[in-house]
C-alpha distance (Angstrom), angle and dihedral (degrees) to the residues before:
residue distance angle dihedral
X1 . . .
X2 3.56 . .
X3 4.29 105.9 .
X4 3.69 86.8 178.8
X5 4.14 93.0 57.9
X6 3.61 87.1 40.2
X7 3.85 102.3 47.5
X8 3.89 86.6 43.7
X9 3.73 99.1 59.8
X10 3.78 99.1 41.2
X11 3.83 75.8 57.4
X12 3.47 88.3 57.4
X13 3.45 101.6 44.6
X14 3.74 98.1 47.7
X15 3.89 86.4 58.2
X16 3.28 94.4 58.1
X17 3.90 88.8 56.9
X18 3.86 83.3 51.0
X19 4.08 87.2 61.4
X20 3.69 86.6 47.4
X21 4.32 96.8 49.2
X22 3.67 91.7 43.9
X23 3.73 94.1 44.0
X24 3.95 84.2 46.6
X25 3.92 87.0 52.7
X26 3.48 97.7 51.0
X27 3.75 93.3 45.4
X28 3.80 101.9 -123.6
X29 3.50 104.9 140.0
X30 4.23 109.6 49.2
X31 3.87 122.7 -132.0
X32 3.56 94.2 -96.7
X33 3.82 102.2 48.5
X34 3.48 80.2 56.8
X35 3.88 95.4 58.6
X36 3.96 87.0 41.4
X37 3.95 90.8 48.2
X38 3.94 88.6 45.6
X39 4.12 90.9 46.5
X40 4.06 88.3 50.2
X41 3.54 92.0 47.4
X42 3.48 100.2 57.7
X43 3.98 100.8 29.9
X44 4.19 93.4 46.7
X45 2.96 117.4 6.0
X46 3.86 112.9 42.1
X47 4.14 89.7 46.8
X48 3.86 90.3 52.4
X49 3.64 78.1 55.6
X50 3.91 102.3 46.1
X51 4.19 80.4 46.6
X52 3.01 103.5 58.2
X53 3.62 100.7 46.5
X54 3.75 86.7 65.3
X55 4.38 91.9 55.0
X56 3.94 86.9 98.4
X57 3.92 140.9 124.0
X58 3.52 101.5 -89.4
X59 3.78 121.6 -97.2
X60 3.48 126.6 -156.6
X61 4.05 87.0 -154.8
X62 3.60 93.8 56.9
X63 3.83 91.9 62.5
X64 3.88 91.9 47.1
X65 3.98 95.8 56.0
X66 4.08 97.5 35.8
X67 3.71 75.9 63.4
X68 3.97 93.7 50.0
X69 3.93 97.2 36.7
X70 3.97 88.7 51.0
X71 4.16 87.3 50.5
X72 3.79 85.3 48.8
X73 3.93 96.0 48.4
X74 3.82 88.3 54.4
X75 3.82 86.8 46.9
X76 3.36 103.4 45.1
X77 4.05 100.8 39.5
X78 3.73 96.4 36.3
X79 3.50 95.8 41.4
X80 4.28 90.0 42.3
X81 4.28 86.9 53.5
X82 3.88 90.9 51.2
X83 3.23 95.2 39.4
X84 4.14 101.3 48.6
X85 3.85 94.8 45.8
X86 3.64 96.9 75.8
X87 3.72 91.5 38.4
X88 3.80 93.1 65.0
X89 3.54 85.8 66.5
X90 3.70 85.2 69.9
X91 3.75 93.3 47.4
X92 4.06 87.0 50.3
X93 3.76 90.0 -125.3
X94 3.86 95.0 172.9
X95 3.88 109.0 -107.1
X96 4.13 95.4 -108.4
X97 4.13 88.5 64.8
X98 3.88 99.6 40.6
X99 3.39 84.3 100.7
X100 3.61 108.2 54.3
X101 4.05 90.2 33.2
X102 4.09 84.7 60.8
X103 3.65 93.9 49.3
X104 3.49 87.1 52.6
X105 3.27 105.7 45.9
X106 4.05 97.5 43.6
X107 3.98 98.9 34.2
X108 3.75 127.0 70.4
X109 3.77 142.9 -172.0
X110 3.94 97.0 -94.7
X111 4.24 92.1 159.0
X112 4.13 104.0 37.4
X113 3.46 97.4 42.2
X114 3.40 116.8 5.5
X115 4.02 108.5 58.8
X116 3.81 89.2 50.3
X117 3.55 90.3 52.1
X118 3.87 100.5 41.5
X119 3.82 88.4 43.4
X120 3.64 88.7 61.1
X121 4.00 95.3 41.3
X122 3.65 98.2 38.1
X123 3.65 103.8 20.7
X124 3.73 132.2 -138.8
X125 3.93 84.2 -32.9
X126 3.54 95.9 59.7
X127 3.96 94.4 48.9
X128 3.91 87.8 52.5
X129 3.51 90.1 60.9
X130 3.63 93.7 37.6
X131 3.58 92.1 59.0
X132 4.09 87.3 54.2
X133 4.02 90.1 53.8
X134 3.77 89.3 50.4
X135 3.64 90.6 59.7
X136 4.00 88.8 58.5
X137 3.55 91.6 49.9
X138 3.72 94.8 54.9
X139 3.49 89.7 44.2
X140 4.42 91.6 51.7
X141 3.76 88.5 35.8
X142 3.76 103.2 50.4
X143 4.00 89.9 46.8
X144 3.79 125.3 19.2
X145 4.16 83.3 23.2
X146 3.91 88.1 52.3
X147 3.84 88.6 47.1
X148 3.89 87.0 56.1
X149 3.43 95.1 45.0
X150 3.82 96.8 62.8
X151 3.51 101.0 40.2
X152 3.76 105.1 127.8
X153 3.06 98.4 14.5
X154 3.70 97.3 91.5
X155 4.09 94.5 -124.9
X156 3.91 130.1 109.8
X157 4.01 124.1 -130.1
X158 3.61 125.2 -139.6
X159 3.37 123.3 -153.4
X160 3.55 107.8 -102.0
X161 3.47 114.0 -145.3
X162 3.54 104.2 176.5
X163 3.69 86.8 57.4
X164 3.84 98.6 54.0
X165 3.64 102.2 39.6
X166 4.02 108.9 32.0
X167 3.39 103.3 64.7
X168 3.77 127.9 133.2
X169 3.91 90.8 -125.4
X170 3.72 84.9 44.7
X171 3.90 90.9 56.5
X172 3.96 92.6 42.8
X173 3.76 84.0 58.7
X174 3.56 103.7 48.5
X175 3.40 88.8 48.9
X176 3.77 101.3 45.7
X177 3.62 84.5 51.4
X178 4.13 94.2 58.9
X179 3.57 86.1 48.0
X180 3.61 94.7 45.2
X181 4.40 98.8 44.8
X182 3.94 86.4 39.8
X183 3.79 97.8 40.1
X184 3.89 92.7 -141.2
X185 3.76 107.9 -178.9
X186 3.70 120.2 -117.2
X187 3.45 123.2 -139.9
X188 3.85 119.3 -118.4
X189 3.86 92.6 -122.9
X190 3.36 85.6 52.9
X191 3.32 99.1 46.1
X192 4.24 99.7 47.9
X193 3.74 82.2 56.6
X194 3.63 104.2 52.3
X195 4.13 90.7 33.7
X196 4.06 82.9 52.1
X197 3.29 94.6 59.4
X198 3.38 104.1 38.3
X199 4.00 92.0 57.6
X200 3.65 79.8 71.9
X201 3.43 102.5 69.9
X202 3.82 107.1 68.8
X203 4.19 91.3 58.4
X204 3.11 95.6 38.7
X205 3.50 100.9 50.2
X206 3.77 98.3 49.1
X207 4.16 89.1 42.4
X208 3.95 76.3 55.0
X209 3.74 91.8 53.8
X210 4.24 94.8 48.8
X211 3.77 98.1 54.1
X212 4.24 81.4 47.4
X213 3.59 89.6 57.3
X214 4.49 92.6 37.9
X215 4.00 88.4 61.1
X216 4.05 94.3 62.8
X217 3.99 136.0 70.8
X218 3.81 102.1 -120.0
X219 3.98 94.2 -158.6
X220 4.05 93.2 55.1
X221 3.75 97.0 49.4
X222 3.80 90.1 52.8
X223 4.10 91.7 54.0
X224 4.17 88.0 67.2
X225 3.82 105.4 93.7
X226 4.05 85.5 -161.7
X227 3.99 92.5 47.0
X228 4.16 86.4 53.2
X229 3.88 99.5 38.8
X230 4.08 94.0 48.4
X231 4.20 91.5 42.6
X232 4.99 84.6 44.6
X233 4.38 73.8 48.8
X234 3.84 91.5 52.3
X235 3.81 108.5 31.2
X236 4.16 96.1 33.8
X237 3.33 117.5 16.2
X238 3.61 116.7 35.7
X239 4.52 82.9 41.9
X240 3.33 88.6 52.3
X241 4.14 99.6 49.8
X242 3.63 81.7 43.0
X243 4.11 100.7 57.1
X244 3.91 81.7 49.0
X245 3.77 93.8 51.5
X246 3.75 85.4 47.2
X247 3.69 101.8 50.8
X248 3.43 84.4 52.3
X249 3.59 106.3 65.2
X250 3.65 124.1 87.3
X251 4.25 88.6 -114.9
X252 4.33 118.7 175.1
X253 3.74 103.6 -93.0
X254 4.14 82.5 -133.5
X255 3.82 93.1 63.4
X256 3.79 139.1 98.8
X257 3.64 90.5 -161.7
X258 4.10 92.9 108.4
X259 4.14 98.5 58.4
X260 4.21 91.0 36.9
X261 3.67 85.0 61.4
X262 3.77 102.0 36.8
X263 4.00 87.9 51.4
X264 3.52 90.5 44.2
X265 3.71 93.5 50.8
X266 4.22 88.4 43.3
X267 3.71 90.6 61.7
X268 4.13 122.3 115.9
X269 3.78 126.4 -103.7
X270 4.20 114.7 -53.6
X271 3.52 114.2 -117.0
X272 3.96 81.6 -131.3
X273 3.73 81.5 83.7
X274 3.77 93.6 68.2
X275 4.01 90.9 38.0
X276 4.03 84.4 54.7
X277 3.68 95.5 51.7
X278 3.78 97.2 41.2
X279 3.59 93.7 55.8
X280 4.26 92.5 46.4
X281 3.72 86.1 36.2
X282 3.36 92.6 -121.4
X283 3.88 135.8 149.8
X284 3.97 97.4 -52.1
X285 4.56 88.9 157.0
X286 4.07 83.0 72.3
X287 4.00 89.8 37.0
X288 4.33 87.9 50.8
X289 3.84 88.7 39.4
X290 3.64 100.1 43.0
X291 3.87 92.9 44.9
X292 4.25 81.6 52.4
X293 3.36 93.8 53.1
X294 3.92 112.0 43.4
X295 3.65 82.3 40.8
X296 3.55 88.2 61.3
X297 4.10 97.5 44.1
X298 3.79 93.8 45.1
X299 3.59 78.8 77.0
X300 3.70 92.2 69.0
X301 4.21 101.2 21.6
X302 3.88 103.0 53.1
X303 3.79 97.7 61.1
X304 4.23 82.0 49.2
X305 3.78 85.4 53.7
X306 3.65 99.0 43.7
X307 3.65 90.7 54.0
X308 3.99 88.0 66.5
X309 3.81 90.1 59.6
């Protein structure tokens, strides 16, 4: 693996999130363009993405680890939620934010920030199998996560179907996939469009990300012990046990499968942690300031984490 390529376009990306936190500073994009910016990233743009990583000659490999990078996203965020919640008991999170500290620590922002960045690490390649990971996150996140979520708070979750399985990026892979097993042909026109589009969602994203991180008071989010121990769980820890886990399985030399899922696994608090604990009215200050603050780190702890690749 290329470092050089690698260190180069996290340079690049984190860049662009400087644009976006001194735009943010300087207060040229309103509050609500950012909403509407946010809402058209993730309903048009990022799916045009997701799709057309899938328009490719068909690949017999590809199949093979979708199928071991979904196993591993069921693994690896499952297994990170069950196996945090007990450990804030060691960190003395107080029982009425175990929850939220959990999701935190275990979950990560696979869509916002981590397909732009694998797509420009890995490629086209590495968003395909992205896109399969993100399906096992919704599927942990919108159950066992839920679950989580609500402890304490004397509620019940139900599985929320609608939430896990009709999703825009959810749609742009199941229909990249058809296209992609059945090799259907996509017309040019077609094609410049959806490509067009899809071009957008790297920038954008990351701009995205640097106005998030202009709106909050860097020295106040760092007094929370909570807010630092979940984002040490989420940058450090649970990447670290994760590159282990990874150099440990017998993984196809000819595969990217080992960096997708160590990037994936190095990105900053979801916002699904804040969605969580504003539905099961739960903590959502250490969700907002946790999601701040890892998103603020990552700058400094995914090139660190690449580097053990």
């Amino acid at each position: 693996m290329n470092f050089g390529i690698i260190v180069n376009n996290l340079i690049v990306i984190f860049a662009m999130i400087a644009v976006g936190l001194v735009s943010g500073r300087l207060k040229i994009i309103s509050d609500r363009a950012q909403g509407d910016f946010t809402a058209f990233l993730m309903n048009i743009t990022l799916p045009c993405t997701i799709f057309m990583s899938m328009i490719r000659e068909y690949d017999s490999s590809l199949i093979r680890d979708s199928i071991v990078i979904f196993i591993l996203g069921i693994v690896f965020f499952g297994g990170g939620m069950l196996a945090l919640y007990p450990v804030s008991r060691l960190f003395k999170v107080p029982e009425e934010r175990r929850g939220v500290w959990t999701l935190c620590g275990a979950l990560c922002n696979t869509g916002f920030m981590g397909f732009p960045l694998v797509k420009a690490v890995f490629g086209d390649e590495g968003l395909f199998l992205a896109s399969i990971m993100n399906l096992a996150y919704n599927c942990v996140a919108w159950t066992l996560g839920a679950q989580i979520a609500c402890r304490g708070s004397g509620e019940s979750s139900q599985i929320q179907w609608r939430k896990i399985l009709f999703t825009n990026v959810n749609y742009a892979v199941a229909i990249g996939m058809v296209f992609f097993l059945l090799q259907i042909p996509l017309p040019e026109t077609i094609r410049t469009v959806v490509q067009s589009f899809g071009n957008i969602t790297t920038p954008l994203s990351m701009f995205l990300i640097g106005l998030n991180l202009a709106g909050g008071s860097v020295m106040e989010v760092f007094r929370g012990r909570d807010v630092r121990t979940a984002t040490l769980m989420r940058l450090v820890i649970i990447p670290l046990v994760v590159v282990g886990i990874m150099h440990l399985l017998p993984l196809p030399a000819d595969t990217i499968l080992r960096g997708v899922v160590i990037l994936i696994m190095s990105m900053p608090c979801p916002s699904m942690a804040l969605m969580l604990a504003l539905q099961y009215k739960r903590d959502t200050h250490l969700a907002s300031e946790a999601i701040f603050l890892s998103s603020l780190c990552c700058i400094v702890t995914i090139p660190l984490i690449m580097f053990l690749i």
